[in-house]
N, C-alpha and C positions, 0 to 999 in steps of 0.2 A: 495433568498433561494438557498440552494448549490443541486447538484443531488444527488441523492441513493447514498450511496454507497457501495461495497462492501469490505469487512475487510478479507484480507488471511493469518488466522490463525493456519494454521494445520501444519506447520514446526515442524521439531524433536528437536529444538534448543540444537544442541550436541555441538558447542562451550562452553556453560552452566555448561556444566559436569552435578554431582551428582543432584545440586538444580532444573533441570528439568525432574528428571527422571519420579516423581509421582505428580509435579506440570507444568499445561503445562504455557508457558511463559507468557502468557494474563493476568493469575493471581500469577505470580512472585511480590512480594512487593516492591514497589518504593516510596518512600518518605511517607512510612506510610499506601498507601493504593494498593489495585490489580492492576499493572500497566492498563490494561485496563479500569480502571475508571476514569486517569486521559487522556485519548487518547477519550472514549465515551464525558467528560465535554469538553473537548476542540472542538471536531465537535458537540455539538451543540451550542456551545457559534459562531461557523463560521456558522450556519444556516443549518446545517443537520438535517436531518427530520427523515428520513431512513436509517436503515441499514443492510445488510446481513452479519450473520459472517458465512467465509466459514472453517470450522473445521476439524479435524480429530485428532490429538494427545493428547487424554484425552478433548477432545469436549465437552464429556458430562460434567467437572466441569464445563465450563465453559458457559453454558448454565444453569446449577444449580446456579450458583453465580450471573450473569447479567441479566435473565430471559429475559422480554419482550422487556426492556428498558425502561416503564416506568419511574423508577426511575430517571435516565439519561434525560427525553425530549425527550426520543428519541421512536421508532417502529423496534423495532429487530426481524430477523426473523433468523434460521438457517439452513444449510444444510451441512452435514457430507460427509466426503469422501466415506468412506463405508472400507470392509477389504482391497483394493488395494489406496493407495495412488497416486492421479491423475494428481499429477502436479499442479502449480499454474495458470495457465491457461485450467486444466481440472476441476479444481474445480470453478472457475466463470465460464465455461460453464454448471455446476452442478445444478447453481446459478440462471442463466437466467431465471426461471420463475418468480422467488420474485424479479426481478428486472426491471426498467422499458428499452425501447429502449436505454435507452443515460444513465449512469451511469461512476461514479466515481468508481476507484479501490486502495487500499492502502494494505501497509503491518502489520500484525500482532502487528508488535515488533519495528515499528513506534513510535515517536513523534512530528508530521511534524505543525510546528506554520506559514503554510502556508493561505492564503486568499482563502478558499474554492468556495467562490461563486463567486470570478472573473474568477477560473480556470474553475470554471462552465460554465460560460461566454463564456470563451472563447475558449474553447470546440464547445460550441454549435455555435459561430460564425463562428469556423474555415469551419466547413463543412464536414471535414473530416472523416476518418476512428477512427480515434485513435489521442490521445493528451500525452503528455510526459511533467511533469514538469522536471526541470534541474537546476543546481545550479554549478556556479560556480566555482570547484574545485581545481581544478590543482593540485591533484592528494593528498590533505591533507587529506580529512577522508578517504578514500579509494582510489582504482582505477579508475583513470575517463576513461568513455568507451566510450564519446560520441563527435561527432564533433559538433558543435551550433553555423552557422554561419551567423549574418542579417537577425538574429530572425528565422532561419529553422535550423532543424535537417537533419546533411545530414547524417550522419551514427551513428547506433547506434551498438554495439558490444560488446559483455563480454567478447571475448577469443581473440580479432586478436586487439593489438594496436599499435595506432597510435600517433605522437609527435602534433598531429594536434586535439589530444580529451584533451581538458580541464574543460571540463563539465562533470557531471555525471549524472547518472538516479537519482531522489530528490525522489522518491520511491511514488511518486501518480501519478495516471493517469485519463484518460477517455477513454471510450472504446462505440461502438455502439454493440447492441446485436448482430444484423446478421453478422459485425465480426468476435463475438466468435464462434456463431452456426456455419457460413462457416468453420472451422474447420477442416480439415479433421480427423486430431487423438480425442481419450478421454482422453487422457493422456501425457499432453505436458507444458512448461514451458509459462507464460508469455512474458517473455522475446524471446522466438520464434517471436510471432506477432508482437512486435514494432520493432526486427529488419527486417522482410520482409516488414512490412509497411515503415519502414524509408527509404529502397532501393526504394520503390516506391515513395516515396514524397508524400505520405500520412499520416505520422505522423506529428502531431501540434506540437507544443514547445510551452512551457509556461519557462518563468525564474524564480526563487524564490529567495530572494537575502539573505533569514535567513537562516542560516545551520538546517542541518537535525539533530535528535539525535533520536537514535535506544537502545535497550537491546538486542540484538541478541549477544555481547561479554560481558563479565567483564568490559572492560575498557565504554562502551558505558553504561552499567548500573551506572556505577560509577558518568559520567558526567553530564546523565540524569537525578539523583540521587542531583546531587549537583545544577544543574537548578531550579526542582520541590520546594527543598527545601530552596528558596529565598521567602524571604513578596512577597505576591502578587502574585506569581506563581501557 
């Protein structure tokens, strides 16, 4: 069984233009149904039990639409950013009490056909602070910002690169609570902590060898769009 995890959904998806002005991206239509229904069926077909979605940009449809999670198999609970927007590492600090010590973290506008409960796994074996899945890249879906060498993360970075990051961040993680509560700010990025943890050698690496597919652009809704809508998909 995979851990908790938490969903950070409260992005303004301004890539989007007009279609997310009075629809937030959760429940943007993808292959017929509220993208977030085929993101809640896929974690629990991987063994998720739990989940926190962390919200803020028209939160409340989306809480209106997916309710408890029943429906899904699943135990949904929710926490809102409030009138100041917190950062994606201010809002799973928001999060931490519906959450247990060791939890999984994902992004909104995800579609990750990753193996949830071995990253679980291996998470929990690592020991460490924090866990980082990674894939591959060399630079095709986007930017790769990460070095990943002999199965360690030795640098992770969004803004300084380097000829030596051919991996990128695969957009799930794991996180210990007292991580995020050590904290010093309310209001800070995820991406802060996994690269101060990576400079310590405290960050895990896990590899996922299936690409990622997201709706955070057009061209990513498109493609996700054209997966969803295969037999069996």
């Amino acid at each position: 069984m995979s851990l908790p995890i938490a969903i950070l959904a409260g992005g303004l998806a301004t890539r989007l233009g007009e279609i997310s002005r009075t629809t937030p991206k959760a429940l943007l239509p993808v292959a017929g149904e509220p993208f977030i229904f085929h993101q809640l069926r896929l974690l629990h077909c991987h063994g998720v039990k739990k989940v926190v979605i962390c919200a803020a940009h028209l939160g409340d449809q989306i809480q209106a639409r997916v309710g408890d999670g029943s429906a899904h198999g699943l135990a949904i609970d929710y926490v809102f950013d409030g009138p100041e927007l917190l950062g994606t590492g201010g809002a799973i600090k928001k999060a931490l009490p519906m959450l247990d010590e060791k939890f999984l973290v994902m992004y909104g506008d995800s579609y990750l056909r990753a193996d949830y409960e071995a990253v679980s796994r291996s998470f929990l074996e690592s020991g460490r602070a924090a866990l980082m899945t990674v894939y591959h890249n060399d630079g095709q879906y986007d930017a790769s910002n990460v070095i990943f060498e002999d199965g360690e993360i030795l640098v992770y970075d969004k803004k300084t690169k380097s000829p030596r990051m051919r991996y990128i961040d695969y957009g799930l993680g794991g996180l210990t609570a007292k991580t995020v509560a050590d904290w010093p700010a309310a209001k800070f990025d995820l991406a802060d902590i996994y690269t101060e943890l990576a400079g310590r050698g405290e960050l895990a690496g896990y590899e996922v060898r299936e690409r990622f597919y997201e709706i955070g652009s057009p061209d990513g809704m498109a493609e996700l769009e054209a997966l969803l809508s295969r037999p069996g998909e």
